[in-house]
The first five atom37 places (N, CA, C, CB, O) and aatype in JSON, in Angstrom:
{
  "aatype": [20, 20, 20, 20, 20, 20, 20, 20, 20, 20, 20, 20, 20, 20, 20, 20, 20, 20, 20, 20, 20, 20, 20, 20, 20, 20, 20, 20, 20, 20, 20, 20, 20, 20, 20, 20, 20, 20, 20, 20, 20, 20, 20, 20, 20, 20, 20, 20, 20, 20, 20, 20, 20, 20, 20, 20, 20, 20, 20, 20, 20, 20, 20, 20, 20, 20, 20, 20, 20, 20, 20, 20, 20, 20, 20, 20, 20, 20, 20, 20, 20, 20, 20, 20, 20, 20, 20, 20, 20, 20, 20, 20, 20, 20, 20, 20, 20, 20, 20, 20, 20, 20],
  "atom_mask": [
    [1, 1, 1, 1, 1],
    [1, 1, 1, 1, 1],
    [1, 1, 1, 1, 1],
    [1, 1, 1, 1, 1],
    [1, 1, 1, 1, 1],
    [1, 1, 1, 1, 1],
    [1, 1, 1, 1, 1],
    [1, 1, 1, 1, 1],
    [1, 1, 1, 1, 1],
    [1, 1, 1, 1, 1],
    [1, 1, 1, 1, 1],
    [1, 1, 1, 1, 1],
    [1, 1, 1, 1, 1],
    [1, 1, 1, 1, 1],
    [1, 1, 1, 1, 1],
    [1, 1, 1, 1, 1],
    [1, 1, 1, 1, 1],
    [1, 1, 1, 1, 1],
    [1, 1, 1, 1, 1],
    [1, 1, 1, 1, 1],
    [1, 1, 1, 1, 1],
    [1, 1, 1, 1, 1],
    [1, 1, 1, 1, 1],
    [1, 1, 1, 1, 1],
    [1, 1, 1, 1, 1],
    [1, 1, 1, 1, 1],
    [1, 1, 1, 1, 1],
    [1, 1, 1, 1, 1],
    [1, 1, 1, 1, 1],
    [1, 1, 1, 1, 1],
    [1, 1, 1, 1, 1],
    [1, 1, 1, 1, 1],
    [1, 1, 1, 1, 1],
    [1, 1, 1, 1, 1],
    [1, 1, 1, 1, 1],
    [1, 1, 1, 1, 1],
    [1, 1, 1, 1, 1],
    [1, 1, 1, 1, 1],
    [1, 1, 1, 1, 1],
    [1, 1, 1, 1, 1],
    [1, 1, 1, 1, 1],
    [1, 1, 1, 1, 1],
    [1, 1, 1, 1, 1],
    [1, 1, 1, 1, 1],
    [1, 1, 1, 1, 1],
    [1, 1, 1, 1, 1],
    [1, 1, 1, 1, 1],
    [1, 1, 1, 1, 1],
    [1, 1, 1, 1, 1],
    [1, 1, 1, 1, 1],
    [1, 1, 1, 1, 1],
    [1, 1, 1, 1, 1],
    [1, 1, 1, 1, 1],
    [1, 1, 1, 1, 1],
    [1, 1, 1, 1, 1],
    [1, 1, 1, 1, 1],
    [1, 1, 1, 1, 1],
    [1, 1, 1, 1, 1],
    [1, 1, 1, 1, 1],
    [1, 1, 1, 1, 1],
    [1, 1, 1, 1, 1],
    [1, 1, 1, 1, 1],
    [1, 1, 1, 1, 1],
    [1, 1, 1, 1, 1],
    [1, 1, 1, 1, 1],
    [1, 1, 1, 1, 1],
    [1, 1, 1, 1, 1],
    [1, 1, 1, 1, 1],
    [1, 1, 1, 1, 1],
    [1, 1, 1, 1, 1],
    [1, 1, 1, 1, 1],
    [1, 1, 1, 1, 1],
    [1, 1, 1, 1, 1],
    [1, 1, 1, 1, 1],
    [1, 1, 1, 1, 1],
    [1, 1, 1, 1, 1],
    [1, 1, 1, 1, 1],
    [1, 1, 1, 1, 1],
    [1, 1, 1, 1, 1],
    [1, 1, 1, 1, 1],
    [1, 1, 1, 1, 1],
    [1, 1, 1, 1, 1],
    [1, 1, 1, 1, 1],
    [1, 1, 1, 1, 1],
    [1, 1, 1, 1, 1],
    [1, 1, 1, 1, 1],
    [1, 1, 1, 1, 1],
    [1, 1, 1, 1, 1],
    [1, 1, 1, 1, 1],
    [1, 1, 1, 1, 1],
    [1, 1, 1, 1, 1],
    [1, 1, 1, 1, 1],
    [1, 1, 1, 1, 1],
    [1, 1, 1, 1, 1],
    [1, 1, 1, 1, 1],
    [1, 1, 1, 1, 1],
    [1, 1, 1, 1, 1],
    [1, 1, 1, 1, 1],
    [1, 1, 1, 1, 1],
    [1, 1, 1, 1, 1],
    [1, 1, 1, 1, 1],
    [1, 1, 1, 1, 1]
  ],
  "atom_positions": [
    [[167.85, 70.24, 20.15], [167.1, 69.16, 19.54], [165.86, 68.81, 20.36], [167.99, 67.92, 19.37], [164.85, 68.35, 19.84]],
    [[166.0, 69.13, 22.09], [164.82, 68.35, 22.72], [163.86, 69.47, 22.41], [164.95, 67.85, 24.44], [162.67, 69.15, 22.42]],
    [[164.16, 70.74, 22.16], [163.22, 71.89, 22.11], [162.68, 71.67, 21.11], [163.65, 73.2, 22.14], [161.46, 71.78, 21.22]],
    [[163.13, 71.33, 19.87], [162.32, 71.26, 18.92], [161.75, 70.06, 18.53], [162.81, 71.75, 18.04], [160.98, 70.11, 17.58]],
    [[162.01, 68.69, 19.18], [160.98, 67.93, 19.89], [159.77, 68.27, 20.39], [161.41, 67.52, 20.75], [158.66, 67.94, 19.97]],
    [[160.04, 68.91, 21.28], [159.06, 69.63, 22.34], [158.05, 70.55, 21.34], [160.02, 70.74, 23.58], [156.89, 70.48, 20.95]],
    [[158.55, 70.95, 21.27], [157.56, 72.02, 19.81], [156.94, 71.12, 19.4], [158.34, 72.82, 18.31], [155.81, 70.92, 19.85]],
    [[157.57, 70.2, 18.28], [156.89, 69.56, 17.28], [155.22, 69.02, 18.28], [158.11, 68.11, 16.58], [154.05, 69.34, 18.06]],
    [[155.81, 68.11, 19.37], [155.17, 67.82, 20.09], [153.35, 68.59, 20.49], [156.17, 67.85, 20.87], [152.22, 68.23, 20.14]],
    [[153.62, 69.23, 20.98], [152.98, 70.3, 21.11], [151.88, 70.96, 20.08], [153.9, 71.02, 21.31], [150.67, 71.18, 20.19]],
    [[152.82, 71.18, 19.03], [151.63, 71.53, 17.69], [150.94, 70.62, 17.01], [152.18, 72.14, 16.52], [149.94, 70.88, 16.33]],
    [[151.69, 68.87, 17.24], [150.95, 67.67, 16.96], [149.6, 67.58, 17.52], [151.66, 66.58, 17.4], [148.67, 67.13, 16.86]],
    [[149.46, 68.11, 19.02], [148.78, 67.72, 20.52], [148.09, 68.99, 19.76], [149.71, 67.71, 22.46], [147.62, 68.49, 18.74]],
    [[147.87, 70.04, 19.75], [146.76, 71.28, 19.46], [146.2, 70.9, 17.83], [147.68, 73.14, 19.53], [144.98, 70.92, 17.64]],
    [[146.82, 70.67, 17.08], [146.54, 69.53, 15.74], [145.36, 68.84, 15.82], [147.61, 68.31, 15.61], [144.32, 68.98, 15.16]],
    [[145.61, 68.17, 16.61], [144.8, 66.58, 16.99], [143.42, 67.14, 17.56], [145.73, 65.41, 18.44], [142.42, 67.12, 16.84]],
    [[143.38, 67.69, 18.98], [142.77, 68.64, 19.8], [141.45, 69.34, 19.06], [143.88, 69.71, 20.18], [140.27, 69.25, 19.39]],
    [[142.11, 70.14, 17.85], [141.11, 71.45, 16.96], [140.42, 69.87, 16.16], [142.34, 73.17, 15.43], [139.22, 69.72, 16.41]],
    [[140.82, 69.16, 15.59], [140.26, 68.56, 14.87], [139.78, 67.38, 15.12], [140.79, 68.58, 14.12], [139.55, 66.51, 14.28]],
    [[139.48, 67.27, 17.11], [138.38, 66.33, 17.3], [137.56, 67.5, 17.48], [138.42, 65.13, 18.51], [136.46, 67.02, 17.21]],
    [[137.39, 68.52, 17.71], [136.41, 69.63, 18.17], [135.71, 69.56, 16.98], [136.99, 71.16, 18.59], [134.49, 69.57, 16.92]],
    [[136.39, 69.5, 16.11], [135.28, 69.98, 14.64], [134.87, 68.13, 13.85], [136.67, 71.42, 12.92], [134.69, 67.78, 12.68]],
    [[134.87, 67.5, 14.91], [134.79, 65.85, 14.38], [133.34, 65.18, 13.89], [135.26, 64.85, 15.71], [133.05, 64.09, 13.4]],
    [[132.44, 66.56, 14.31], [130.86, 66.04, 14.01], [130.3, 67.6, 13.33], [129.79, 65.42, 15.82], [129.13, 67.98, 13.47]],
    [[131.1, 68.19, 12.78], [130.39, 69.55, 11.96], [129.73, 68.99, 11.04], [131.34, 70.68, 11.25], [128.53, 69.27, 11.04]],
    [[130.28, 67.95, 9.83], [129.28, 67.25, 8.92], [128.38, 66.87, 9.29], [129.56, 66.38, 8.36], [127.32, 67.24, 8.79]],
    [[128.41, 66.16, 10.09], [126.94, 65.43, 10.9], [126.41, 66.05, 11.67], [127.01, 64.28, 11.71], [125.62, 65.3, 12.24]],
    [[126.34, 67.32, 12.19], [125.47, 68.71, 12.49], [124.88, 69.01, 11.43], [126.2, 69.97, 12.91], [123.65, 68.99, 11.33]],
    [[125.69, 69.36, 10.47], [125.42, 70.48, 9.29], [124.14, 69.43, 8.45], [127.22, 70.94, 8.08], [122.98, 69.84, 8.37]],
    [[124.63, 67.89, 7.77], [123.6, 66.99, 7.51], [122.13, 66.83, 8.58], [124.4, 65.7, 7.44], [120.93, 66.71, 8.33]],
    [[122.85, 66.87, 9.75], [121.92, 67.01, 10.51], [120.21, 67.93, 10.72], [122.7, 67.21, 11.19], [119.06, 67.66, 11.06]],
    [[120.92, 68.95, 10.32], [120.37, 70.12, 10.06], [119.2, 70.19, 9.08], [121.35, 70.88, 9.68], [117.98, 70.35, 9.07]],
    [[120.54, 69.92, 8.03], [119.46, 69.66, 6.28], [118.82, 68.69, 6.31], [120.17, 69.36, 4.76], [117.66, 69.02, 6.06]],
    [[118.93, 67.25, 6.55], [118.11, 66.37, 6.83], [116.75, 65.99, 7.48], [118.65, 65.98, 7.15], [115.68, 65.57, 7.04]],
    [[117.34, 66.38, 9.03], [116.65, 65.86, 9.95], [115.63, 66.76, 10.72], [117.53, 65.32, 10.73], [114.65, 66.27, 11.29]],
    [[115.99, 68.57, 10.69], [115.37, 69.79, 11.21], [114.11, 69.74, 11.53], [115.44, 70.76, 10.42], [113.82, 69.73, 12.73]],
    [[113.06, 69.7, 10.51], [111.97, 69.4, 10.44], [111.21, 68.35, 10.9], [111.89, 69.48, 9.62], [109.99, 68.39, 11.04]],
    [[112.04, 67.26, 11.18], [111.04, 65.9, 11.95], [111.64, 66.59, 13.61], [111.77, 63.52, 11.41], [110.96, 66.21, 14.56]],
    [[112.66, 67.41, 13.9], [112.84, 67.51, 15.25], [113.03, 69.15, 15.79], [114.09, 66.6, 15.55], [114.03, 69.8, 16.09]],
    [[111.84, 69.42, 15.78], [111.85, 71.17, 15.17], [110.34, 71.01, 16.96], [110.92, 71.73, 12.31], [109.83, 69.97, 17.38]],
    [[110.13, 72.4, 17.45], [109.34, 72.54, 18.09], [107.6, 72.63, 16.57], [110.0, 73.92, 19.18], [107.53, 73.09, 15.43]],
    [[106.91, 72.14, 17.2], [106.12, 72.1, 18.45], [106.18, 70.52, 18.78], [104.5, 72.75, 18.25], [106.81, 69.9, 17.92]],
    [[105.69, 69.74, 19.79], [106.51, 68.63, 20.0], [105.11, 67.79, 19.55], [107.34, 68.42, 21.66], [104.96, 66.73, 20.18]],
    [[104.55, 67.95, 19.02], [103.33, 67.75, 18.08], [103.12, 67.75, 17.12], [102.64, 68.21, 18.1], [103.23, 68.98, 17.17]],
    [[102.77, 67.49, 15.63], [102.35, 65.72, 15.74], [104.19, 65.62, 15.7], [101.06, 64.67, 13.91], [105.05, 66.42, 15.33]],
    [[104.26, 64.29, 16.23], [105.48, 63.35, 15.36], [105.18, 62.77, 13.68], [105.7, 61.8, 16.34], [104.17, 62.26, 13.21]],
    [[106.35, 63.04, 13.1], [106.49, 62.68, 11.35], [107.26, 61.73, 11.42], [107.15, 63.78, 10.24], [108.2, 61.94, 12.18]],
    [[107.26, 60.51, 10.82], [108.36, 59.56, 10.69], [108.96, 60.42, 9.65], [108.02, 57.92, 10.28], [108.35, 61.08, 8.81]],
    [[110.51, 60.3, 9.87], [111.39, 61.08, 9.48], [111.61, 60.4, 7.73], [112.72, 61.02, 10.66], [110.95, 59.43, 7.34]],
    [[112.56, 61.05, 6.91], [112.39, 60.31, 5.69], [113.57, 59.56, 5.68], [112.17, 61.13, 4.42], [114.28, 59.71, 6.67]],
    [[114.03, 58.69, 4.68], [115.07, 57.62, 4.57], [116.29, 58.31, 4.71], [115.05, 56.81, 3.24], [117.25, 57.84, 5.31]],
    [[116.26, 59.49, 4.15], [117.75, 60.47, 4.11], [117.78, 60.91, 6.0], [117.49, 62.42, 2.69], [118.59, 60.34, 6.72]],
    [[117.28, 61.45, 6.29], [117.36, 61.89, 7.71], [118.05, 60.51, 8.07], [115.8, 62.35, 8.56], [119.26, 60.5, 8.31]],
    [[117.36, 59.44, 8.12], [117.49, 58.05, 8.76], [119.37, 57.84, 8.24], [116.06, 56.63, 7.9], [120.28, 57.33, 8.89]],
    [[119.39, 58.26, 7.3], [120.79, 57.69, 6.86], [121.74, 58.69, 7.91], [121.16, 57.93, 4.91], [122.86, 58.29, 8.26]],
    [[121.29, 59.79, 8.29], [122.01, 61.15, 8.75], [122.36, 60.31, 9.92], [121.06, 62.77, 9.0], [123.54, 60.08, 10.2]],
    [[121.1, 59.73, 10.78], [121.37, 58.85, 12.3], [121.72, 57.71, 12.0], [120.18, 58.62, 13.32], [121.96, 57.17, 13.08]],
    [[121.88, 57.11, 11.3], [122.87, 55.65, 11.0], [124.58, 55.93, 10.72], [122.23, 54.82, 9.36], [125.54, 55.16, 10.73]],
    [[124.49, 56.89, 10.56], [126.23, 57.01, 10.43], [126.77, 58.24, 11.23], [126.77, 57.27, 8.72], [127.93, 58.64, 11.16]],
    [[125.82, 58.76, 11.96], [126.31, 60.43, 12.57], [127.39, 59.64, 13.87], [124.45, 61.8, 13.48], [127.56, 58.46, 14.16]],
    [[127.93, 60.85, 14.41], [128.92, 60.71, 15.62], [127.37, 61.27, 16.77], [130.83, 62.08, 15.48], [127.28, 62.5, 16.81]],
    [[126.56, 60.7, 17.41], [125.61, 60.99, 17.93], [126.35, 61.24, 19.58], [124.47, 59.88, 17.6], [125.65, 61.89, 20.36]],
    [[127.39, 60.86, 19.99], [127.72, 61.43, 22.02], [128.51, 62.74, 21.39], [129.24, 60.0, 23.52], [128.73, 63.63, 22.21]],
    [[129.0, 62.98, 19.95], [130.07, 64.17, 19.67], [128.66, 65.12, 19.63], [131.32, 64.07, 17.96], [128.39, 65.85, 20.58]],
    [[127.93, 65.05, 18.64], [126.69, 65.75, 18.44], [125.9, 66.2, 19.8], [125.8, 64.84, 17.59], [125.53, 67.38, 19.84]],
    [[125.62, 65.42, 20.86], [124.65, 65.62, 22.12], [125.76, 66.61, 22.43], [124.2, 64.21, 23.34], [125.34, 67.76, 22.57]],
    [[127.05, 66.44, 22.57], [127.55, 67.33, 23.43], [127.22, 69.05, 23.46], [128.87, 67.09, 23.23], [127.19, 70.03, 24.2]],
    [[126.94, 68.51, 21.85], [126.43, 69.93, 21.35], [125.6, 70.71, 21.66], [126.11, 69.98, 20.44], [125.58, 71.94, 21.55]],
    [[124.55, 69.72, 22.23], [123.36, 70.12, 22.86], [123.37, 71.07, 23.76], [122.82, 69.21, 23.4], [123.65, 70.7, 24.9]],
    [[123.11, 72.42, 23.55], [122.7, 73.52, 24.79], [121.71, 73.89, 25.24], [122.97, 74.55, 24.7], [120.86, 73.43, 24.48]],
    [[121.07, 74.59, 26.23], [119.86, 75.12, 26.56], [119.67, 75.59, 25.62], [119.65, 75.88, 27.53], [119.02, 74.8, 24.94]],
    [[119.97, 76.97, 24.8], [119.65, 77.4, 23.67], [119.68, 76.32, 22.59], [120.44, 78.45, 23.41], [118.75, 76.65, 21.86]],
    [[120.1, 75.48, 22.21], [119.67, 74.18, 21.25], [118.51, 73.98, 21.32], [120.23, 72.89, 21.5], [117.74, 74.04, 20.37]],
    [[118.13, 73.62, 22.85], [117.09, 72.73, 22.98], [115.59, 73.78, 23.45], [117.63, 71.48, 24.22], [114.76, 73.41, 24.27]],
    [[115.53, 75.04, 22.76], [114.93, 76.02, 22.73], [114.3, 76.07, 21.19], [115.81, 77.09, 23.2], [113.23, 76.62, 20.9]],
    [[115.08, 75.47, 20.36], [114.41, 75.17, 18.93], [114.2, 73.78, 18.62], [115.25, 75.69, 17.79], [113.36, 73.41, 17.79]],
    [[114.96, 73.01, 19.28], [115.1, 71.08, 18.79], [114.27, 70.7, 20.3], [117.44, 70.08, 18.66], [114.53, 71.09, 21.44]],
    [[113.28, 69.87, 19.85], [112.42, 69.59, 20.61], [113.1, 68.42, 20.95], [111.09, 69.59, 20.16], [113.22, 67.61, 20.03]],
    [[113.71, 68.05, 22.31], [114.4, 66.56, 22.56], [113.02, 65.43, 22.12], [114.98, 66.36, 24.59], [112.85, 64.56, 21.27]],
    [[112.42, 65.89, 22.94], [111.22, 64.44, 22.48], [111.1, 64.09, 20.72], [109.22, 65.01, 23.02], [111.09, 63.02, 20.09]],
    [[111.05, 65.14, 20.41], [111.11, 64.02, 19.53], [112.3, 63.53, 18.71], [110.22, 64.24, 18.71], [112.28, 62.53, 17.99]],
    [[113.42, 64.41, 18.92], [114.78, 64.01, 19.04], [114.79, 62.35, 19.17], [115.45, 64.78, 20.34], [115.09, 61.44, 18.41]],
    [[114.39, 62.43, 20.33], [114.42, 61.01, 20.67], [113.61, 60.12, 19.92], [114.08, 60.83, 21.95], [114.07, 59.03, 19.59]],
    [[112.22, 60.53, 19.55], [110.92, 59.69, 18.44], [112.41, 59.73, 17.42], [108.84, 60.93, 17.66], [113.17, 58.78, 17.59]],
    [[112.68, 60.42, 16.75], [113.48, 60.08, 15.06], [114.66, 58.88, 15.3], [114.52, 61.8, 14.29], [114.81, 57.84, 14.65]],
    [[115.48, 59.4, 16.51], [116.19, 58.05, 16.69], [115.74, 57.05, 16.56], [116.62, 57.82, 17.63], [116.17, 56.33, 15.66]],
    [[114.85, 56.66, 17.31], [113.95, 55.19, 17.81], [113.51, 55.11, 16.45], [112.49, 55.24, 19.16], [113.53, 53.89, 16.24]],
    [[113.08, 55.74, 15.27], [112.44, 55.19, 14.31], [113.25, 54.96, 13.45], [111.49, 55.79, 13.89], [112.95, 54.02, 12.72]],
    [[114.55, 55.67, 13.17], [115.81, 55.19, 12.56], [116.57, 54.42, 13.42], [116.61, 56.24, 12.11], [117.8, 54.46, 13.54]],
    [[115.72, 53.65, 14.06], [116.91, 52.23, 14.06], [118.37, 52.3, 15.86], [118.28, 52.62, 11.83], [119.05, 51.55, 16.56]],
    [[118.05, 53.68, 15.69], [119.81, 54.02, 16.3], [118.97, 54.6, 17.6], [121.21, 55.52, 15.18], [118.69, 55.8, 17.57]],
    [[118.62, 53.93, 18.55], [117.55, 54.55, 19.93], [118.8, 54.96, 20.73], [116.31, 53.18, 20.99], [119.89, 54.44, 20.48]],
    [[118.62, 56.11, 21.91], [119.37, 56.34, 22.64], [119.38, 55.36, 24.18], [119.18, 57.68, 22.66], [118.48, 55.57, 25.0]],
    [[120.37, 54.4, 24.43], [120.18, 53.63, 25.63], [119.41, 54.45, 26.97], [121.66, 53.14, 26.03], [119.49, 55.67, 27.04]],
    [[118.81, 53.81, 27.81], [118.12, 54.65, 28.62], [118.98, 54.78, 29.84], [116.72, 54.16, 28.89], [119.54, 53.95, 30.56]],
    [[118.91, 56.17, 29.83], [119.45, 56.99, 31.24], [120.71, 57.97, 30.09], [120.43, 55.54, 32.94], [121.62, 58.64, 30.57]],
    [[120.48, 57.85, 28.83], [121.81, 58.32, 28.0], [121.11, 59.9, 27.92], [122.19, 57.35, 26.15], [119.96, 60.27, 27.68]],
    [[122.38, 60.63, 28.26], [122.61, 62.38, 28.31], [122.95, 63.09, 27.42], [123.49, 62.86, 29.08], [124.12, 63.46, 27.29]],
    [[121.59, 63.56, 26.27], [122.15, 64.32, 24.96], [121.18, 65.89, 25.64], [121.5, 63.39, 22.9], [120.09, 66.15, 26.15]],
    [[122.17, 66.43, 25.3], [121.43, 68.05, 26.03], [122.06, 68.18, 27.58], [119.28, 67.96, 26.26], [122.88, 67.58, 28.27]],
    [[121.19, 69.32, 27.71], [121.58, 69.95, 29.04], [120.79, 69.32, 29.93], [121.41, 71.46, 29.17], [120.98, 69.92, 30.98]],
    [[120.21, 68.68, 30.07], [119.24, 68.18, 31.11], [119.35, 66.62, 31.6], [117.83, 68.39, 30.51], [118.57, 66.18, 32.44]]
  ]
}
């Protein structure tokens, strides 16, 4: 009986685990379709982003998303202005806050 406790246990805990990993794929993937283009290289001009993007950063999981952030991320997503679309939707990143590798 404790073994299959123990089991149950276990596949609850890897359960839980896989499906905080995948807890911000929507809000990547929206991310993506939305927002790409206001935060795309060259880091020139800035676009105020449109109302839909804005909705993408009003409800996204934004510390699940940064984590996401890799050198190779941030080789196509220009942080600066990463940061301009936040600040103009409302949802700014506190200062000294760590989205990316840097």
């Amino acid at each position: 009986m404790a073994k299959i406790l123990l089991g149950f246990i276990i596949v609850l805990a890897v359960v839980v685990v896989g499906t905080m990993a995948e807890g911000c794929d929507k809000d990547r993937e929206d991310m993506i379709r939305e927002c790409k283009k206001y935060e795309m290289f060259p880091a020139t001009p800035k676009i105020d982003p449109s109302p839909e993007c804005c909705a993408v950063w009003q409800r996204a999981d934004i510390p699940c998303l940064c984590k996401r952030v890799t050198m190779e991320v941030e080789k196509e997503w220009c942080m600066e202005k990463v940061v301009f679309v936040a600040k103009y939707c409302g949802k700014p990143f506190n200062p000294g806050y760590k989205c990316g590798s840097k």
